[in-house]
Each structure stands twice: as C-alpha cells, then as structure tokens.
C-alpha positions in Angstrom: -55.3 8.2 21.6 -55.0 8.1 25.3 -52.7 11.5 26.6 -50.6 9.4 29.0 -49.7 7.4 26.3 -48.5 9.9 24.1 -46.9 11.9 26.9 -44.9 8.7 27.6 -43.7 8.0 24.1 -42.4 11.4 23.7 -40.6 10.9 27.1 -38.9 8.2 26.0 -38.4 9.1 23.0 -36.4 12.2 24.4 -34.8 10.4 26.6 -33.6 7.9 23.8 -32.4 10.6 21.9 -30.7 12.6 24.2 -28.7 9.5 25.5 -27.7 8.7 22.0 -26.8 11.9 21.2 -24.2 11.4 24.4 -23.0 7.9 23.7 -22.9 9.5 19.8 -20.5 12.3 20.5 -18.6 10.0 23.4 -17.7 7.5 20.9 -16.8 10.0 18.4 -14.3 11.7 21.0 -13.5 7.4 21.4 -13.1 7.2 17.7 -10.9 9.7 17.4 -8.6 8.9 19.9 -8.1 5.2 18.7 -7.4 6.6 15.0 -5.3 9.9 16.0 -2.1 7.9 16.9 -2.5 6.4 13.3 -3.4 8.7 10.8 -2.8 11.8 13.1 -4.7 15.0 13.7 -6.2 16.0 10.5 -6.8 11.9 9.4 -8.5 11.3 12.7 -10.7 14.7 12.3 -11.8 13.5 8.5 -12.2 9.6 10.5 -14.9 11.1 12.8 -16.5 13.8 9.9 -16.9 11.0 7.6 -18.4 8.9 9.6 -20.7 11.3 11.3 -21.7 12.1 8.0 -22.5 8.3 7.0 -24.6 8.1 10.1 -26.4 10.8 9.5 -27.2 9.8 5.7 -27.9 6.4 6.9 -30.7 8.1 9.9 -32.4 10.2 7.0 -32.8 7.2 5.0 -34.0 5.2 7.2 -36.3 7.5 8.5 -37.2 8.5 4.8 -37.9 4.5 4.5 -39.8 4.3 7.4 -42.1 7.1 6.0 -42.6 5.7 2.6 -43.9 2.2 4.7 -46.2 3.7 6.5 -49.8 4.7 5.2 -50.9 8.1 4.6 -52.0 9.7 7.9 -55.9 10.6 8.2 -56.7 13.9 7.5 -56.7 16.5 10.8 -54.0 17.8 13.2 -55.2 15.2 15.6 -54.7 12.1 13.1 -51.2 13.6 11.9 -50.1 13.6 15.8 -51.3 10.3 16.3 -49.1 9.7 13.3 -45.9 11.1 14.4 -46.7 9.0 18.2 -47.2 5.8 16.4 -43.7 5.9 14.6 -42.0 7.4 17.7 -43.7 4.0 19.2 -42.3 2.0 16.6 -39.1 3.4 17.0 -38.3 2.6 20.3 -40.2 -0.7 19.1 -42.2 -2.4 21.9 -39.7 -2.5 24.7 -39.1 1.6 25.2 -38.3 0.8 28.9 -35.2 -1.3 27.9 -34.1 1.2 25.0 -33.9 3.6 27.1 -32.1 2.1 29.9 -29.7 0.6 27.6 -29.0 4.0 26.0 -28.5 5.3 29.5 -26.4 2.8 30.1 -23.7 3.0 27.2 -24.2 6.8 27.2 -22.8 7.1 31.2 -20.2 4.3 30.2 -18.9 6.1 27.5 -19.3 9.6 29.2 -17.4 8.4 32.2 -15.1 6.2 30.8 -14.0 7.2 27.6 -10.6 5.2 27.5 -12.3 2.2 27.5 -14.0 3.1 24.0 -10.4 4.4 22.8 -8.5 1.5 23.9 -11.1 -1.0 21.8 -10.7 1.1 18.9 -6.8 1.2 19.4 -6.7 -2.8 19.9 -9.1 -3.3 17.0 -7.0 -0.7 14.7 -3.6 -2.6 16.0 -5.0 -6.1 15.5 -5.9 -5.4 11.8 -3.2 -3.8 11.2 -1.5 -6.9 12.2 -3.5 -9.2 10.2 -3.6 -7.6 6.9 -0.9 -8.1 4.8 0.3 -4.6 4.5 4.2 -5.5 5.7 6.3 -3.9 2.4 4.8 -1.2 1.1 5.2 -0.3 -2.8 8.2 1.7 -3.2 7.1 5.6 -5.1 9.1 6.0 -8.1 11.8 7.9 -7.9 10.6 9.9 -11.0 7.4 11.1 -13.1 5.5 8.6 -14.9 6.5 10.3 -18.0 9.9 11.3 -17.2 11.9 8.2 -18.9 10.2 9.4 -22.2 10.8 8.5 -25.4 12.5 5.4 -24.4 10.4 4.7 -21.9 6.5 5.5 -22.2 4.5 7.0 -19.0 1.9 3.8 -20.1 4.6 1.7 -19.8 6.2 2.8 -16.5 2.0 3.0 -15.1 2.1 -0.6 -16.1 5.5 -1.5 -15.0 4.9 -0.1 -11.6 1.4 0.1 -10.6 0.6 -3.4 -11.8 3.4 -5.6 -11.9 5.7 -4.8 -9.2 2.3 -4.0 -7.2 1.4 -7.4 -7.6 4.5 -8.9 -6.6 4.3 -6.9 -3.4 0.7 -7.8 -2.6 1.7 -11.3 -3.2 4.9 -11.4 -1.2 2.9 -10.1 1.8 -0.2 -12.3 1.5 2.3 -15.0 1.8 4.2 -13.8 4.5 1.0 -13.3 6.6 -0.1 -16.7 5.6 3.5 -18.4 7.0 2.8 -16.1 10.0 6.6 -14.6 9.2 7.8 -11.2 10.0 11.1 -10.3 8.4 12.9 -7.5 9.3 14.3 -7.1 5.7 13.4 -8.1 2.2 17.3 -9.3 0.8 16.8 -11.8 4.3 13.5 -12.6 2.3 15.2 -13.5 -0.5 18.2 -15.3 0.4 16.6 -17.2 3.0 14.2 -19.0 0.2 16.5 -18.8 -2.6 17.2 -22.5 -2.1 13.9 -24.3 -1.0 12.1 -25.5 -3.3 9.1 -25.7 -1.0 9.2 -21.6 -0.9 9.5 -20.9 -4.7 6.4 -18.4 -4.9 8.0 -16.8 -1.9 10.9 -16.2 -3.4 9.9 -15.4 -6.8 7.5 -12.5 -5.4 10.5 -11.3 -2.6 13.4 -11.1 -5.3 11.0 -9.7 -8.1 9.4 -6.8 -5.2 13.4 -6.7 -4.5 14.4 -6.5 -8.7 12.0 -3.6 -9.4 12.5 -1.5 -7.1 16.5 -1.3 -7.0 15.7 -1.6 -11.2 13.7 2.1 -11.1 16.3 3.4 -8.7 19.2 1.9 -11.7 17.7 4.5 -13.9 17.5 8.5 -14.2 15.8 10.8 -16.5 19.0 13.7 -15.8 22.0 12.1 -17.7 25.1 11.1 -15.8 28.8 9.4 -15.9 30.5 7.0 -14.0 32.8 8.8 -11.7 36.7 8.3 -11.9 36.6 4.7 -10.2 34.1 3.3 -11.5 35.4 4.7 -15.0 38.8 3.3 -14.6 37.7 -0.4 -13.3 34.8 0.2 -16.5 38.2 0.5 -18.7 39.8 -2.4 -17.3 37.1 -5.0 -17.7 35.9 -3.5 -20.9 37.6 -1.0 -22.4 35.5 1.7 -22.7 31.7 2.4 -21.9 30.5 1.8 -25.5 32.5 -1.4 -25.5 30.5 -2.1 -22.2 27.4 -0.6 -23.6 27.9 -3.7 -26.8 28.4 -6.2 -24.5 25.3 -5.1 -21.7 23.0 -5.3 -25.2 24.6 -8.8 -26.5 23.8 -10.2 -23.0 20.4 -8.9 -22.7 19.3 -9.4 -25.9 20.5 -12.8 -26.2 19.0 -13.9 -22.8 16.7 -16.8 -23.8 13.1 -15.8 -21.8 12.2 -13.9 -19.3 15.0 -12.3 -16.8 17.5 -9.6 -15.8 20.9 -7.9 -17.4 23.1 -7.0 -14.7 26.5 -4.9 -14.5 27.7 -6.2 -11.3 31.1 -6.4 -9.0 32.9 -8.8 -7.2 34.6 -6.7 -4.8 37.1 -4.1 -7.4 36.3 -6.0 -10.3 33.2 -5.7 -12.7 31.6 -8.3 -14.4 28.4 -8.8 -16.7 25.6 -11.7 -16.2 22.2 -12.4 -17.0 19.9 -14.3 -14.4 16.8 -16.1 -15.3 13.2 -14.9 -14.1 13.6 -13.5 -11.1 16.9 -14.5 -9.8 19.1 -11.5 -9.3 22.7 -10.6 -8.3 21.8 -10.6 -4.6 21.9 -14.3 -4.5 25.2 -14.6 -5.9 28.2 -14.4 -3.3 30.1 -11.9 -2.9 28.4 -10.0 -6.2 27.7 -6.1 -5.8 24.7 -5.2 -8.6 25.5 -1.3 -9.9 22.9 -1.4 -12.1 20.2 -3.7 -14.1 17.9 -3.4 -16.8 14.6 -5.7 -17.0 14.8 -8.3 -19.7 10.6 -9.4 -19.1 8.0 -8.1 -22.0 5.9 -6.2 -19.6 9.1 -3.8 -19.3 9.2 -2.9 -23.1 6.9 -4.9 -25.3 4.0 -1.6 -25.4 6.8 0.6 -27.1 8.9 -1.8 -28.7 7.0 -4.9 -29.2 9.5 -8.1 -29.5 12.3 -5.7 -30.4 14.6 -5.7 -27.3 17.5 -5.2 -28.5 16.5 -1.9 -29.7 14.9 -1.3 -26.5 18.5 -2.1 -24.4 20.1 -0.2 -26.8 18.0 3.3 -26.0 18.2 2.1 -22.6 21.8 2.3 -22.2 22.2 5.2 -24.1 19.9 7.6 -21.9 18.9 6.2 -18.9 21.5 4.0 -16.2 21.8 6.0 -13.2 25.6 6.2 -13.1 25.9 8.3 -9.8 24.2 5.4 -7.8 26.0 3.1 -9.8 29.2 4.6 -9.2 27.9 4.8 -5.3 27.6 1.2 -5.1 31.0 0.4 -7.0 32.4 2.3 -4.1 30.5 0.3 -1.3 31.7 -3.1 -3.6 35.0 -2.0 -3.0 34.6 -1.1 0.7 33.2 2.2 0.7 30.3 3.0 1.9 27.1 0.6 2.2 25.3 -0.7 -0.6 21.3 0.0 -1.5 18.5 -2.0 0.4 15.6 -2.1 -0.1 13.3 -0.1 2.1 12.7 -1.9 5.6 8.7 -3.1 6.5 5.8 -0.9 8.4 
C-alpha cells in the first residue's frame, strides 16, 4: 500500500479524533449546563455520565460490528496494517477532507462558544417541558402503602393510588395540553367545566385527580377526635359521632353506583350528602367538605368484594382524619383557609 497514503489516513484520522474528542467534552460541559438548572448538580453530573457511557457502548459496538463485517486480514504484520488503514479509511468514509473540516469546525464552535450549545439544550429542555403534559403532578400519599391496614390493604391503596388516581391525572393533563390551557389551580379546573357539557372528560378527570387526593388526605392511620367545635356542631346535627357514624354508612351504602359520601358544612352547620361519580362537594355553593370516603369498587372491592357497607363501617371506625377535618370545620366557619389541592409545575 502506497506510504503517503497511509501516513495521510492516520493524519486524518487523528485529526478526526482529536476534534471529536473536543466538540465531545464541549458538548458535555453544553449538556450539563442546559440540564443543571433542572435536575441540579448531582442530576446534571449523572445526565452527562450516562450519556458518556451510552456513547461509549454504542462506539464499541459499532466498532465491534464493523470488525465482524470485515474479512479476516491476510496473514503478516504488513497485511494486518493494511488492515487497520483500510477501516480507518472507511471510517472517515471517502470524503476525510470534509470530516475533518467539519469536526474542526463544531469542535472550535463549541470550544469558543459554549453558551450557544447550553442555550439549545436549555430551549429544547424548556420547550418539552412545555409540551408534555406533565402540569399536576400525582400527589405522594400522605402515608405507607400498608399503613391503613386491615381495613385498608397495601394492594388496595397501590391500586387505588398508583393506577387510578394516576390515570385520572395523566388524563386531566393530556387534555389540558390538548385545549392548549394552563390553569393556575385544579378547583378553577373543576368549577369552570362542571357545567358544559362539551367538557365532561375534563371535568370528570379534574374533580376525580381533585376527589382522591383531598380523599387520602380525609384519612389517618394514628386515630384522632373532632376537636371541641367540630364535636359540639357534630352533636347538634346528629347527636353524637356514632349517630353520625350510622347515618355516614346508610348514605354510603345506599348510594346507587359509583360515587362519593361526604360530611360537609355550610358555613357552622354540618350536613351529610352523597354525589354521583365524580361530582364532589366543591361544586356545591357555599359547601365546606371535612371529610369523604370513596363509594367506587376499585376503593374496596379486593378486600371486601360487594360488601360496602362493611367496608364504610371499618372505615369510619378507624380511619377519618379528624384533626384536618376539625381544621376545615374551622375555615367553614371563618377560620382559617380550607385544603387545595396542590398548585401545577
């Protein structure tokens, strides 16, 4: 094989690699930078190891490929360099001139203008950001899978929460981004749609996202009681918490379908109402929910199976959150603010 050849591959094959190397490592430092203000130091350091990491897996594999393709060299030190030139020749493919200038090129660009590489990766993070549909997030649960246990199973409450209130959240946003809408609020969500018939999915997904999450923060594996107030305006309306506790079951139980038992108040003074599917007490003026038990089959049908009377029953007896119902009683009756739900990303 001709020497000037060969010396000239090698050249340019250098050269190749050493300006990919820079424009490598500058993009990396580019990368970086358009991730950090995202996902912050350590995310933006695991960003740029992971991908090194796929690039270098994908090199060796191609490179491994390339190998496999080729035919077995001739035997001799001279055949096995001839070899090695031929794939470097292949590598830079027939235009080495060009690959190298162009490597030069972006290699000096990113060098001496790093910003440029951070800013696109900044407007490309931002812009899909803004086009997925990523607006509520999934509230956590305020408690351990298994925590509500026995009345409520840890495969029950992994159903419950990681499926279908998931859903409904996935849903709600696909929509909004699909309607182009940002709300600043979910109860806006849901009042806004509660009466047009054209936006019914919207508002079934908004006011069930809305349901489940102020129905896991209803509930409390540490028992509790209704402070003073809410005990007293409990003995008014009632008379008594087991009177109440009758009357939740009666109205939950006999709820026709799927739906929602609330224990809600009009300013002072309590009242008890079902709503169907998933209407709730936000939509209903001047109505303060305390606290609300699920009445749909995904919530109890793996540990009690069509038996939901039992099911409100246990509920009631162990699990109603009575300091936060107690907490919203008081911002019914002008102290304090009531629970929203947690605002959009």
């Amino acid at each position: 094989m001709n020497p000037r050849r060969i010396l000239l591959a090698l050249v340019a094959a250098a050269a190749f690699a050493a300006s990919a190397a820079v424009c490598v490592v500058a993009l990396a430092f580019a990368l970086y930078a358009g991730v950090e203000p995202y996902l912050g130091r350590a995310g933006a350091s695991g960003v740029v190891a992971g991908t090194a990491a796929l690039f270098i897996l994908f090199l060796a594999l191609m490179l491994s490929g390339a190998a496999r393709a080729r035919p077995k060299p001739k035997t001799g030190k001279g055949a096995t360099a001839e070899n090695l030139v031929e794939r470097a020749m292949d590598f830079i493919r027939d235009k080495p001139v060009v690959a190298i200038a162009a490597a030069i090129g972006v290699g000096i660009l990113a060098v001496r203008n790093p910003q440029y590489f951070g800013a696109a990766i900044r407007a490309f993070v931002e812009g899909a950001a803004k086009r997925g549909p990523t607006m509520f997030k999934l509230p956590d649960l305020p408690f351990a899978y298994d925590a509500l246990e026995p009345v409520i199973s840890a495969e029950t409450m992994g159903f419950h929460h990681d499926k279908h209130h998931a859903k409904y959240v996935e849903t709600l946003n696909k929509l909004l981004d699909e309607a182009a809408q940002a709300p600043t609020d979910l109860e806006g969500v849901v009042l806004k749609t509660e009466h047009a018939p054209e936006k019914v999915k919207l508002f079934d997904n908004a006011a069930q996202a809305w349901n489940h999450a102020f129905f896991w923060t209803c509930m409390s594996p540490e028992p509790s009681r209704p402070d003073d107030e809410l005990a007293s305006a409990i003995e008014s309306a009632f008379g008594g918490t087991e009177k109440l506790k009758a009357l939740f079951v009666k109205e939950g139980a006999g709820h026709f379908g799927s739906g929602w038992v609330w224990l809600a108040a009009d300013g002072a003074a309590l009242k008890l109402m079902t709503t169907h599917d998933a209407d709730d007490a936000l939509t209903h003026a001047h109505m303060t929910p305390l606290l609300t038990c699920d009445l749909w089959e995904h919530a109890y049908y793996l540990d009690y199976q069509n038996e939901r009377e039992s099911f409100l029953e246990a509920w009631f007896d162990a699990l109603p959150n009575w300091r936060f119902a107690s907490a919203q009683y008081a911002a019914a009756t002008g102290n304090g603010t009531s629970w929203r739900h947690p605002k959009p990303s």
